[in-house]
N, C-alpha and C positions, 0 to 999 in steps of 0.2 A: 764472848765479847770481842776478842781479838778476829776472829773471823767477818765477824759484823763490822769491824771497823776497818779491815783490810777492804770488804766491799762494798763500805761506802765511798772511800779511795778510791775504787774501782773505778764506784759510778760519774764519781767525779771526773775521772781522766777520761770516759766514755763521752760523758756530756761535752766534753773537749776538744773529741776527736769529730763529735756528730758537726761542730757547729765551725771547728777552724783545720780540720788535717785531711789528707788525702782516705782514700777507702779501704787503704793496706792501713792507715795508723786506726782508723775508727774500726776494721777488724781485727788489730792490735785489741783494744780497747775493750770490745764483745769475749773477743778469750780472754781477757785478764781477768775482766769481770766474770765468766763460766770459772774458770779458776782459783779463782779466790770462794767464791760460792763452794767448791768440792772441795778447797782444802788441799789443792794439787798446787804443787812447784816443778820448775822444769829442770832436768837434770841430764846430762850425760855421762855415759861409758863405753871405755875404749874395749871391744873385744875381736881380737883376732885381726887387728888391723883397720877394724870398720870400726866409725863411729856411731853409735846409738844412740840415741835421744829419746827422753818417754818422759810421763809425769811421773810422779808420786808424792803419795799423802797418805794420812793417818798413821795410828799410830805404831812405831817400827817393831816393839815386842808381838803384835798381834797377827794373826792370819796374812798372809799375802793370796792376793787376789792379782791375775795377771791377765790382763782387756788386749784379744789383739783384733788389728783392726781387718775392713778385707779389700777387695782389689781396689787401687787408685784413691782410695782413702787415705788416712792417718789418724795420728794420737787424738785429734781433736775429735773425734767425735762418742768420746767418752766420758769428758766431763760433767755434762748435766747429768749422765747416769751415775756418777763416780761417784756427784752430789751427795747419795743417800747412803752409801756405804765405809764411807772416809770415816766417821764416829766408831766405826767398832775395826776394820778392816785396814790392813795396811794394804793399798790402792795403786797398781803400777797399771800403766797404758803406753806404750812400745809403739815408734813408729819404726815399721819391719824395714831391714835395710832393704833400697829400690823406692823407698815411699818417704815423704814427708820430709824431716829436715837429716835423717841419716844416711848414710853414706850409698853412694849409689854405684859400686863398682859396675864394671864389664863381666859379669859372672851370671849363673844360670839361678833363677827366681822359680824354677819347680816347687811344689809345696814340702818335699822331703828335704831340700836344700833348707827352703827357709826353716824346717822340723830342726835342722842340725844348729843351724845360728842362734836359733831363740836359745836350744839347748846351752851353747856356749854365754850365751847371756845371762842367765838364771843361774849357770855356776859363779858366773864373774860375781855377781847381786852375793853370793853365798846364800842360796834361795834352797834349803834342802826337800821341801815338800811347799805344796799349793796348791788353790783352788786356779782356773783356766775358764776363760769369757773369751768366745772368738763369733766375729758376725762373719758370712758368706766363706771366703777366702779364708778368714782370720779362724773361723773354724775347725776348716778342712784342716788346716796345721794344726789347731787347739787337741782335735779329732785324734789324727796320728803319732800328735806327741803323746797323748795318753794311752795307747798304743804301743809306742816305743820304748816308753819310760811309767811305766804301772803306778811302779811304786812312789812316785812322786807326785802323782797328782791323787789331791782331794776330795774332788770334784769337777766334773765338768761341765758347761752351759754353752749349748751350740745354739746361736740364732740364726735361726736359717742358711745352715752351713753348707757349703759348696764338697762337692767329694762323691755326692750319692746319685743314683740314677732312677729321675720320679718315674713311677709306673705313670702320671699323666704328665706330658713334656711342657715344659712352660713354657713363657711365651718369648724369652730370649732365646730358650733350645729353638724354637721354632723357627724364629727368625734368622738365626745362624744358619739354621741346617736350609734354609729356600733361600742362602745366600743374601738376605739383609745385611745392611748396616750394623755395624754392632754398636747399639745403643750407648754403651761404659764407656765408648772410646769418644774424646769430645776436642773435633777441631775448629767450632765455632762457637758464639755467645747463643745460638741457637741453638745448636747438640746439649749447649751446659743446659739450656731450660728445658729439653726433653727428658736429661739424662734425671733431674729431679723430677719430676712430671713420672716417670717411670717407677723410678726408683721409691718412691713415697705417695700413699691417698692425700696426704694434708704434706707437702713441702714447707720443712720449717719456715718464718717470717723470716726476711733478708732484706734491711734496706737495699735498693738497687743498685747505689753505688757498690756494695758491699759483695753481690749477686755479681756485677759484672766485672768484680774484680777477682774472686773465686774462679768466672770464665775462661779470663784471660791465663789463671797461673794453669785451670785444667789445660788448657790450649800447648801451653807450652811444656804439659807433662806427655803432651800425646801421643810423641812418639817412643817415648820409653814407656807407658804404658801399651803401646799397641805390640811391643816386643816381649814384654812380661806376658800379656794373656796367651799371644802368640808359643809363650814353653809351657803356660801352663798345661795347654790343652795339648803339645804334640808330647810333656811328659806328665799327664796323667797318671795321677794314683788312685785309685776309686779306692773307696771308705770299706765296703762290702767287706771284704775279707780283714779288716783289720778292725771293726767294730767289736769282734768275740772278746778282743785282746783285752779292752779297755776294764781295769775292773772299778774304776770308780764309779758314784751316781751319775747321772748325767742327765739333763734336764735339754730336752728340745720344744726351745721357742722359737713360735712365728707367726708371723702373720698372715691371715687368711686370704687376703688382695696379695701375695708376693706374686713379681710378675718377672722378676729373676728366675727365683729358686722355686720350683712350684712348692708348695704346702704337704701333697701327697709324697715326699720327701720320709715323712716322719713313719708312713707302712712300711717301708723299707727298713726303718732302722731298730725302729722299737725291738721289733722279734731280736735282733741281733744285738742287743744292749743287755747286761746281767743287769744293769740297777735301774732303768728309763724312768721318767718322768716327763708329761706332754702339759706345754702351755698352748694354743692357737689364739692368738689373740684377733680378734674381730675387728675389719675394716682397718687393717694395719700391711702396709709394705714390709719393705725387705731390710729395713733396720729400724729393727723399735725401738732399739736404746736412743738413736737420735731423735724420731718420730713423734714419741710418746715413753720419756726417760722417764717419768715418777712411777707409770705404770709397772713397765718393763721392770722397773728394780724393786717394787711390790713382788713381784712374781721372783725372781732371784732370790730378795731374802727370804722368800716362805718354802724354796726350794731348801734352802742354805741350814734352814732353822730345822726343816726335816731329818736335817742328816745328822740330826744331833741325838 
């Protein structure tokens, strides 16, 4: 009841923002309402200097589950997924510092750097074991923390994780490598409508306003994003050799239109996985938790429920 009544609240201060506030308050408005619907609250922690921001929800005795997100993303795009697991799961979604509203020092955003700060995060939480949810990027770290740190993860669920090298090249490798434009990186209202266009078959619905205000704050992330991807790729970790390590289940999801990360991703890893489990979901991009969130998290818990 109390959920239900937080959003109807919601909707109310949504209908508010639609009809009298600018496109930052009526996207206010859309996350409070995504929020309230998963039973997520915003929270900060201070670790090692940096400050962190994420959600969480559900309830605190129970399982933790830790969403992270991947390049030029953040915490928001975990909520409608988070929706279905807040009832039984205590639900944390991390914006990685370099991304979203955490701290964005002058330091290096390699995936083994960010591998060490989540680490420092999760002890600050007193987080002594967990389940791990990482889309592209958010994977490749989800990937080598279970890797690094065995004994602590529960589980792990890679959506379409970045880290591996598909025997067929997709079609961002492709365009990189014959010197394209890199799609991710977006310093126009036109690049943001390609970069959804790419990134997803069906781009979630976005009032326009809403759309060209998301444009604007990518716009103005661009140049720190074009310096992140720019370490990630000259300090590359490939997954290959560190996937033996992993001993927990690990469940690879994706989608069969990814134009990111290709699909044939998952022949490479499987052999090299002790516990694998394969979803391919059909007519679906490179983040299905956003995409298609009730799906996506059908598929999680039937993972989830396996490993029982």
């Amino acid at each position: 009841m109390r959920k239900l009544l937080s959003a109807l609240l919601a909707s109310m201060i949504l209908v508010a923002a639609v009809l009298y506030f600018s496109p930052a308050a009526l996207l206010t408005g859309i996350r409070l309402l995504d929020l309230q619907l998963a039973g997520l609250s915003e929270r900060q922690q201070e670790v090692a200097g940096l400050s962190i921001h994420y959600y969480e929800g559900g309830p605190r005795e129970a399982e933790t589950i830790l969403l992270i997100h991947g390049f030029a993303a953040n915490k928001d795009n975990w909520p409608r997924f988070a929706r279905y697991l807040t009832d039984r799961y205590r639900v944390i979604a991390i914006d990685l510092p370099g991304f979203g509203e955490s701290s964005k020092p002058d330091a290096s955003y390699d995936v083994g750097s960010q591998v060490e700060r989540l680490a420092a995060f999760i002890r600050a939480l007193g987080i002594q074991r967990l389940h791990l949810v990482g889309n592209s990027m958010g994977g490749h770290i989800g990937a080598l923390y279970a890797a690094r740190y065995p004994s602590q993860v529960l589980s792990l669920a890679l959506f379409a994780n970045a880290g591996v090298t598909s025997p067929r090249p997709s079609e961002l490798r492709q365009r990189l490598e014959n010197g394209q434009a890199n799609p991710l990186l977006v310093d126009s209202a036109e690049d943001f409508q390609r970069l959804l266009d790419f990134v997803f078959v069906e781009p979630p619905a976005l009032p326009e306003r809403v759309k060209g205000y998301l444009a604007e704050r990518a716009v103005a992330s661009s140049a720190s994003n074009r310096r992140i991807f720019q370490q990630l790729v000259e300090r590359y970790i490939p997954l290959e050799p560190e996937l033996p390590k992993i001993q927990a289940p690990t469940l690879l999801l994706w989608g069969d239109r990814d134009r990111l990360l290709d699909v044939s991703s998952v022949e490479v890893m499987r052999p090299l996985l002790k516990k694998p489990s394969v979803v391919i979901m059909a007519n679906c991009g490179h983040a299905p938790m956003v995409e298609r969130p009730e799906e996506t998290a059908r598929h999680y818990l039937a993972f989830l429920a396996n490993q029982h």
